[in-house]
C-alpha positions in Angstrom: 47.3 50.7 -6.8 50.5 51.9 -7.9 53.8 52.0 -6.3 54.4 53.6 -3.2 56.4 56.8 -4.6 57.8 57.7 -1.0 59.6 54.2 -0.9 60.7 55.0 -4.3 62.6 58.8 -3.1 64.4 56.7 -0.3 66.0 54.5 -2.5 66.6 57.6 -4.6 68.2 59.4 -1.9 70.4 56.3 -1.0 71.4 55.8 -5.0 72.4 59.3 -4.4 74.1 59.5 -1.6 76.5 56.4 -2.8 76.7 58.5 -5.5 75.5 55.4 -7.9 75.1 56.2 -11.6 71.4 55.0 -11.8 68.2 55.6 -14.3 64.9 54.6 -13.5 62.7 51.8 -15.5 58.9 51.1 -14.9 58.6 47.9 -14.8 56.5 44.7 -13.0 53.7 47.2 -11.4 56.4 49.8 -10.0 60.1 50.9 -10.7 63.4 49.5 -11.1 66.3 51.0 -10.4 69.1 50.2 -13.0 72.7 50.8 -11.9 75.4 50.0 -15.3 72.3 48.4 -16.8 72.1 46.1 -15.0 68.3 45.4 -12.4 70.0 46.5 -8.9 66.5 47.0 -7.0 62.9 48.2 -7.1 59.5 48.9 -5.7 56.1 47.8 -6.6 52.7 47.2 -5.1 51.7 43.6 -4.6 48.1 42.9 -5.1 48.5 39.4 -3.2 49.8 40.7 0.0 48.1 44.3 -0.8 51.2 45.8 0.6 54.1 47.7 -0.3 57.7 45.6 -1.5 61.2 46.3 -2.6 62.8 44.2 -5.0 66.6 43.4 -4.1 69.0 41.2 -6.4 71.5 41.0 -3.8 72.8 37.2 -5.8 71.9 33.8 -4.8 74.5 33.7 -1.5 73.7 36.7 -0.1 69.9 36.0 -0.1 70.1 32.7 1.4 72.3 34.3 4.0 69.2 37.1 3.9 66.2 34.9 4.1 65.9 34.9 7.7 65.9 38.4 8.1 63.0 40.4 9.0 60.6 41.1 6.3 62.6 38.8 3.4 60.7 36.7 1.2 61.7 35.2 -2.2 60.9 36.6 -5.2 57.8 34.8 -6.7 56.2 36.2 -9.9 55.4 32.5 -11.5 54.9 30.1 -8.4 59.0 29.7 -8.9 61.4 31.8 -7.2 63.6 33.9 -8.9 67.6 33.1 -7.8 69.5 35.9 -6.4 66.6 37.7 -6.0 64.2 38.4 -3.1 61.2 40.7 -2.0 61.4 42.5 1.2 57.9 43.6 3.3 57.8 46.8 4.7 58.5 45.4 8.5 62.2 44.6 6.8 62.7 48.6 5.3 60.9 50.7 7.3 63.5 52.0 9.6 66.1 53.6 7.5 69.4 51.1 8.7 67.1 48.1 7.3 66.5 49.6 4.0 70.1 50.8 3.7 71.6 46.9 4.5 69.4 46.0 1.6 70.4 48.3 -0.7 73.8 48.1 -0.1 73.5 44.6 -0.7 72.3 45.3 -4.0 75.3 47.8 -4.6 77.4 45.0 -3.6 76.2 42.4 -5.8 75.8 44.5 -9.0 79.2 44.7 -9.9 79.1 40.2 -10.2 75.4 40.7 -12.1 74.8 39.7 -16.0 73.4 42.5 -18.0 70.5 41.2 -19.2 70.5 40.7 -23.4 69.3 43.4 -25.3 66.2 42.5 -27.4 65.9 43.6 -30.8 
């Protein structure tokens, strides 16, 4: 199953609203949302928890500080978390203040985030 595109248009609709210059990358079974080129967030299907999740890199203090909320889960793609960032289930974005603290985490954090190295 693909991505859940109506998750996808909410985090549109925030980007836009913040008026954050963003484009949009497929990527990891859904789509990332790149803010100065640089990963800010994202949505995919997961095919272990058969559920819906957003991807937040929100940095490594903020998501300790976040990993008690609701729905927060680290970011596991190899059986080793990812640092700074973490998956949220749909019980921690469904109402729209939830998904707006995460994103605006990631808004936060992208300023202090490394641009990934361009490959040649």
């Amino acid at each position: 199953m693909a991505y859940n595109e109506y998750v996808a248009d909410r985090i549109r609709q925030f980007l836009n609203e913040k008026k954050a210059p963003f484009y949009e990358k497929k990527m990891m079974g859904g789509v990332c949302f790149m803010v100065d080129d640089k990963m800010c967030c994202g949505t995919h299907f997961d095919k272990k928890r058969e559920t819906d999740l957003i991807m937040a890199r929100i940095g490594e203090v903020a998501s300790m500080e976040a990993s008690n909320r609701k729905g927060c889960l680290p970011m596991d793609f190899t059986g080793r978390p990812m640092k700074g960032f973490v998956f949220i289930g749909p019980e921690g974005f469904d109402l729209d203040e939830d998904l707006e603290y995460w994103l605006q985490l990631c808004l936060d954090f992208n300023p202090f985030a490394k641009k990934s190295k361009k490959r040649k």
